[in-house]
C-alpha positions in Angstrom: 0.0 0.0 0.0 1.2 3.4 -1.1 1.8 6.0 1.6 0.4 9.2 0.6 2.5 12.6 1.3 1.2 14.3 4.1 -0.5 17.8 2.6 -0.3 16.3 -1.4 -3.4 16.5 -3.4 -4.2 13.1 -3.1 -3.6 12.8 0.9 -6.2 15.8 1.0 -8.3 13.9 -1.5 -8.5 10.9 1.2 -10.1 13.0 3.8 -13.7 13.2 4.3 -13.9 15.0 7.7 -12.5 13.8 11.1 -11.0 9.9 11.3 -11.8 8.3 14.3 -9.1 5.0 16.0 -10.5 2.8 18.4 -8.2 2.7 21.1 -9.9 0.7 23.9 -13.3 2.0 25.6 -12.5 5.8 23.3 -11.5 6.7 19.7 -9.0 8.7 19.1 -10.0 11.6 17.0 -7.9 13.4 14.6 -9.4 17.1 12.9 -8.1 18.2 9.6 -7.8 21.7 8.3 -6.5 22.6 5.1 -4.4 26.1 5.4 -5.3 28.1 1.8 -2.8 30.5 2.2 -0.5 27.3 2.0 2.9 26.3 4.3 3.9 29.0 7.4 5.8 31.0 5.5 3.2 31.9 3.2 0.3 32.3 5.6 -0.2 34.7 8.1 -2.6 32.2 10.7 -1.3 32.2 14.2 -4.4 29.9 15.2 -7.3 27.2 14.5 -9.5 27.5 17.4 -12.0 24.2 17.5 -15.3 25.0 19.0 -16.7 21.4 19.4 -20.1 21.6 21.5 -19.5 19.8 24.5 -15.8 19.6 24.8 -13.7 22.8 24.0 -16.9 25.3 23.9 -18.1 27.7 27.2 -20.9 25.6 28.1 -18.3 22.9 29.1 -16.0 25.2 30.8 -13.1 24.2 28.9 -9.8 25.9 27.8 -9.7 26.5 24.1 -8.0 24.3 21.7 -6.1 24.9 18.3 -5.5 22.9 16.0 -1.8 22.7 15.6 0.6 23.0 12.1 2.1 20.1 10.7 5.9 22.0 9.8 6.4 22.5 6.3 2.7 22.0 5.0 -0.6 23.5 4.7 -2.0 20.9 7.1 -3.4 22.2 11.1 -4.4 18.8 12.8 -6.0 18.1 16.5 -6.9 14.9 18.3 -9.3 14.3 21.5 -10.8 11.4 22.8 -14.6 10.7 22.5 -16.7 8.2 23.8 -17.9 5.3 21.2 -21.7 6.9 21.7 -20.8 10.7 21.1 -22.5 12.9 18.7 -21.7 16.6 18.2 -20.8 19.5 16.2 -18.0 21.3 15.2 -16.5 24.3 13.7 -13.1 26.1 12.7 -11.9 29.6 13.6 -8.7 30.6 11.5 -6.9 33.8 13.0 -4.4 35.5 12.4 -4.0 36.8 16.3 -2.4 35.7 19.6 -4.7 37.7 21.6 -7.9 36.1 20.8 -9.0 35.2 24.7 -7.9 37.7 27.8 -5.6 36.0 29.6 -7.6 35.4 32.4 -9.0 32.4 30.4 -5.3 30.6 30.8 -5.0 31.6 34.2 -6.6 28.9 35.8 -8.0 25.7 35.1 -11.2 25.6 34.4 -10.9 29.1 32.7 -13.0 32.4 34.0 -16.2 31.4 32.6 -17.4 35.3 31.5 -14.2 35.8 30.5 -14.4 32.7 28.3 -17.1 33.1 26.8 -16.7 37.0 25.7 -13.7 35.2 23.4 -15.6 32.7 21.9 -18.5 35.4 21.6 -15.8 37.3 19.3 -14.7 34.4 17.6 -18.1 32.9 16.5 -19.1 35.0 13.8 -15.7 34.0 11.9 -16.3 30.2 11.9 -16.2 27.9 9.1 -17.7 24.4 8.8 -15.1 21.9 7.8 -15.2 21.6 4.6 -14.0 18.3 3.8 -17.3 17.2 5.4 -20.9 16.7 3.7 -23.0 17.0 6.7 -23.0 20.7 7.9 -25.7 23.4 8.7 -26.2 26.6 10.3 -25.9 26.7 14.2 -28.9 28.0 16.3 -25.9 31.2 17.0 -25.6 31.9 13.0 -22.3 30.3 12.1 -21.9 26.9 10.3 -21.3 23.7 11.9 -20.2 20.5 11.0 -21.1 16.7 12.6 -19.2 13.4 14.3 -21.1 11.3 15.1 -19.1 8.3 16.8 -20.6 4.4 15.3 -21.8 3.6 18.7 -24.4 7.2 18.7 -27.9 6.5 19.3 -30.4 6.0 16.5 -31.9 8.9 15.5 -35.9 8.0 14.5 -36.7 9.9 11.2 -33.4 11.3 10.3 -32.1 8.1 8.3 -33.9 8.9 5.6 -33.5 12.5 4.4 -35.2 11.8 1.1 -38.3 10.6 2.4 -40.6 12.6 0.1 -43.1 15.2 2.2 -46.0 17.8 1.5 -44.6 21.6 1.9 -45.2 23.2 5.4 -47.4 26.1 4.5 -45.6 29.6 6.3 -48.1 31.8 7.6 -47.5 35.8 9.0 -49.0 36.0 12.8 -49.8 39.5 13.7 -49.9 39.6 17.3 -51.8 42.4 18.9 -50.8 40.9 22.5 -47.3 41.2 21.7 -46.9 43.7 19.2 -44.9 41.9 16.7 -44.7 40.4 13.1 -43.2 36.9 12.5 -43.1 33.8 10.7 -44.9 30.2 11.5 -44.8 27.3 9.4 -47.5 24.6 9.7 -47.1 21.6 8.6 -49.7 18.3 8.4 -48.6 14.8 8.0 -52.2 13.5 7.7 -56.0 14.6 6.7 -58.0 11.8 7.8 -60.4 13.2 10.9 -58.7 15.5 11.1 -60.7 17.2 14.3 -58.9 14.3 16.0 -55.1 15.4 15.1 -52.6 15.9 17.7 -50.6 19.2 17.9 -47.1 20.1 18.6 -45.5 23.5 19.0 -41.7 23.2 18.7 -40.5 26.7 19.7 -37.4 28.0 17.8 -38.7 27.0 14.4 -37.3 28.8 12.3 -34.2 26.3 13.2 -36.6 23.5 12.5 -37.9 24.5 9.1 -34.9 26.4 7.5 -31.6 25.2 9.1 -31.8 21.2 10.1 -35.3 20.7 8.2 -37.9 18.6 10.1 -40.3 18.0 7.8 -38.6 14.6 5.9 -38.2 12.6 9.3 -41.7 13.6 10.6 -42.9 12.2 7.9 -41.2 9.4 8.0 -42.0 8.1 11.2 -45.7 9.1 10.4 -45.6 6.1 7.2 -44.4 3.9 9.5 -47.1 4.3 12.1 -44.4 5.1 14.9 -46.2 8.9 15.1 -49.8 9.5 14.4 -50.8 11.7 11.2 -50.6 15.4 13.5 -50.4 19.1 13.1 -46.9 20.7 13.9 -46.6 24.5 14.1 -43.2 25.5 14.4 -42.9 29.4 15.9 -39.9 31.9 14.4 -38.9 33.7 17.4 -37.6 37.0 15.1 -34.8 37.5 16.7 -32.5 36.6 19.8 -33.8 39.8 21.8 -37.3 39.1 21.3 -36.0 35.1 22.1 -34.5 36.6 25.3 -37.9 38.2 26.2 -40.3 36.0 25.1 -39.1 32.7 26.1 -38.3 32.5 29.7 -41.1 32.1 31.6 -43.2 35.3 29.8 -47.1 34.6 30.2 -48.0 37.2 27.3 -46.1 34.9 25.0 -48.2 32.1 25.6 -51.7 33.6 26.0 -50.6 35.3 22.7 -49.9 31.9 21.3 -53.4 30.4 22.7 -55.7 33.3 22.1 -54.4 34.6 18.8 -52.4 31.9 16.9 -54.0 28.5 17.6 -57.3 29.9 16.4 -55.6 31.3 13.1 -54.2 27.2 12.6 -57.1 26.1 13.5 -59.3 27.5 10.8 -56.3 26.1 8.2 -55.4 22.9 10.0 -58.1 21.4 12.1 -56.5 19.4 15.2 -57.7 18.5 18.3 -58.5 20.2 21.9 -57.5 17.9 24.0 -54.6 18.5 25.9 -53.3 15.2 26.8 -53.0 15.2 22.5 -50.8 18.5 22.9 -47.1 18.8 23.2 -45.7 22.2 23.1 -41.5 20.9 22.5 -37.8 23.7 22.6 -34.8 23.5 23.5 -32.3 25.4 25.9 -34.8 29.0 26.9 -37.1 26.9 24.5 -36.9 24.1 26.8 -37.5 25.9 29.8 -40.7 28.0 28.4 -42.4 24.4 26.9 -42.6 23.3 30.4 -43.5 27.1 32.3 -46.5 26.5 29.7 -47.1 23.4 30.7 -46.9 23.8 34.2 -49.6 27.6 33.7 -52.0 25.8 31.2 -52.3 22.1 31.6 -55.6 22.3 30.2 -54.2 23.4 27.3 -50.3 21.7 27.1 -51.0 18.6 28.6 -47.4 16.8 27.1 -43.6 18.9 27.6 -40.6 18.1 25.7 -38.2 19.7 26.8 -34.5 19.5 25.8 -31.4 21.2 27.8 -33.9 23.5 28.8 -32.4 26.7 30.6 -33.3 25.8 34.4 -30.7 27.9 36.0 -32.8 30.9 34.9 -32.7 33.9 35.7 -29.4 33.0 38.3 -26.6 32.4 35.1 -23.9 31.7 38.1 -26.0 28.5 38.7 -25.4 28.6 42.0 -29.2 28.9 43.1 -31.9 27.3 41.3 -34.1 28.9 39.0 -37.5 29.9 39.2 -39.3 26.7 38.0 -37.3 24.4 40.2 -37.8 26.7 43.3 -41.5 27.2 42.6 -41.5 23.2 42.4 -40.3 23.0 45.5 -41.9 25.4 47.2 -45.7 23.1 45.6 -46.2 26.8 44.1 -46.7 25.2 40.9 -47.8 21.9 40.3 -47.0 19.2 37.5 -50.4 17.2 38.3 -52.1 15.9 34.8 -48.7 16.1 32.3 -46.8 14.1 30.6 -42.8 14.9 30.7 -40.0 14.2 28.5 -36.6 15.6 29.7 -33.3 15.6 28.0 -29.6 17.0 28.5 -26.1 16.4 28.3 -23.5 15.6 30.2 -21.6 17.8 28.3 -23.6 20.8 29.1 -22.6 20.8 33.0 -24.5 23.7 34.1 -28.0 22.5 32.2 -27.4 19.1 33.2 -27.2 19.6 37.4 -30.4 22.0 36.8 -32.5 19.7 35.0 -31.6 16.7 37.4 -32.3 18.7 40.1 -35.7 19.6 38.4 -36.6 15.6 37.8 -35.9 14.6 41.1 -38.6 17.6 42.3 -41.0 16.2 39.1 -40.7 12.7 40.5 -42.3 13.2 43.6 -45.2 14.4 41.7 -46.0 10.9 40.8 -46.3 12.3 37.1 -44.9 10.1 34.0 -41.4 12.3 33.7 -39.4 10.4 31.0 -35.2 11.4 31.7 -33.2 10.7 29.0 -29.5 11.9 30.0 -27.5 12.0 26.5 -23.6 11.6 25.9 -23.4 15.3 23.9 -23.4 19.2 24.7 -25.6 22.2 24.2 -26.3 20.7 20.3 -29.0 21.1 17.7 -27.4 17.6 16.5 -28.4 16.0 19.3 -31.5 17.3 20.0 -32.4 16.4 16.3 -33.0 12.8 17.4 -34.4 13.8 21.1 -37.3 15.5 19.5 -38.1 13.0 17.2 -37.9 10.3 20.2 -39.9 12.5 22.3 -42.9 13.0 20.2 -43.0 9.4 19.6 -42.9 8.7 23.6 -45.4 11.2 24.3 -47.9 10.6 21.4 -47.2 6.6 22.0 -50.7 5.8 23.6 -52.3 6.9 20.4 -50.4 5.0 18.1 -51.0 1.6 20.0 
């Protein structure tokens, strides 16, 4: 076998993304970025900052990484070790800087959280996706992102088959008087029969949904094979991240604007059902947290949560009190009586993950079905792909028996 030049044509024609070596109970990974500007002395780069979610990014605490030349080529390489389960995502930050962190983020170990994540809040906008790699998308912060996904990751229902053919969503304009505010909301049907009797979901953030990782093809390919019931989904655009900031943590006018002005606009376009033990209202991260404040304020209305790293700490960022939910949980000011729960986060998400334990262990002594589903992955529209899928099929699953 011929041994390809490291940083020839062909050795760069061989790589498809990140290789992966089993090396026990890990792989060892190993990143690839190709250099345009060519060897160091033709290119000015002093770094290749890897943001992997989970692992090098802010929610994990973690010191930043670069990549690291290969003297003599255009080749920057990195390797970590990842568990034979891990999915994530994953981007590349080419600068030309030494100063791209304050110093107080290699002072101590783990780095100064604020200070850490004012660098990468810099950084962001400059990312790449990897482009020796075919699956990529647009993050829920507006760079591009790439996936690994180790061969031990959990099945993801629905999103195995891409091409599964699907009827268009139909985008709608709400006008909301309560809130005072324009914005986009798909709806989309996967069945017509009685269709008085649909289920509904609300997935918050859906713009994300509908334009960036596209929902439609594995909805509807868990609806053909009977593991979800023909439903109506309404995904909600949130406009932007300060009317996301306002409008999702625990903000009553959001959802009485959602119940008294835009379920009765779907409605009259796509019949579906009442009942709220046939409702989920699903998000993920402040998305998370607002599906089940709804929940918890109108069970007569969002009888089934799915919520995914939802944002739990709020509004105490440190994390060292818990947030509102938890406390109001505990203190039986709110009550969980009548719903159906599914929670998810990742281990990889430290700060999410000790909140929404903390939160399931208050849930369980409600004697409510509360589904936890810990997952080996960060703060990650990659993995949450899957989760919502899963969920919708665990909380729709006694009408599909």
């Amino acid at each position: 076998m011929t041994t390809l030049e490291t940083g020839s044509d062909a050795w760069w024609q061989s790589k498809q993304g990140p290789e992966g070596v089993r090396e026990g109970d890990h792989y060892r990974v190993t990143f690839y970025w190709r250099d345009p500007n060519g060897t160091e002395q033709a290119s000015p780069l002093k770094r290749v900052w890897l943001y992997i979610t989970g692992v090098t990014d802010h929610h994990h605490n973690a010191r930043p990484q670069t990549l690291v030349r290969i003297s003599g080529t255009d080749v920057w390489q990195w390797q970590g070790e990842f568990s034979p389960n891990w999915r994530g995502s994953y981007c590349f930050i080419p600068s030309e800087h030494d100063d791209d962190f304050a110093d107080a983020v290699f002072a101590t170990d783990p780095p100064d959280r604020m200070a850490l994540r004012e660098g990468w809040r810099k950084l962001l906008p400059k990312a790449i996706a990897d482009p020796r790699n075919r699956q990529h998308w647009r993050g829920g912060r507006g760079h591009p992102v790439s996936a690994l996904e180790m061969p031990e990751a959990p099945l993801q229902p629905g999103w195995d088959r891409p091409d599964t053919p699907y009827q268009p969503a139909r985008c709608i304009t709400w006008q909301s008087a309560k809130l005072g505010n324009t914005r986009r909301v798909w709806i989309f049907t996967t069945g017509e029969q009685t269709p008085h009797e649909r289920p509904l979901a609300v997935l918050l953030d859906g713009q994300f949904w509908a334009e960036s990782m596209p929902v439609w093809p594995a909805l509807t390919a868990l609806t053909l094979d009977g593991q979800l019931p023909p439903a109506v989904y309404v995904l909600i655009d949130v406009i932007d991240t300060a009317h996301r900031t306002r409008e999702l943590p625990c903000n009553p006018d959001f959802w009485l604007a959602v119940q008294d002005e835009l379920l009765p606009q779907v409605q009259a376009l796509a019949p579906f059902s009442e009942r709220a033990d046939r409702t989920v209202v699903a998000g993920q991260s402040f998305g998370g947290l607002s599906a089940l404040y709804a929940g918890l304020h109108w069970p007569e209305r969002f009888g089934c949560v799915l919520s995914q790293s939802g944002s739990f700490w709020w509004p105490h960022r440190g994390g060292q009190q818990d947030g509102v939910i938890i406390e109001q949980l505990k203190n039986q000011q709110l009550s969980a009586q009548g719903l159906r729960i599914v929670l998810e986060a990742g281990r990889r998400e430290p700060l999410i993950f000790r909140a929404c334990e903390a939160l399931y262990t208050g849930l369980q002594q409600t004697q409510q079905p509360v589904f936890w589903r810990p997952v080996d992955g960060g703060h990650d529209a990659l993995c949450w792909r899957g989760g919502l899928t899963q969920g919708l099929m665990t909380l729709w699953q006694p009408l599909i028996q």
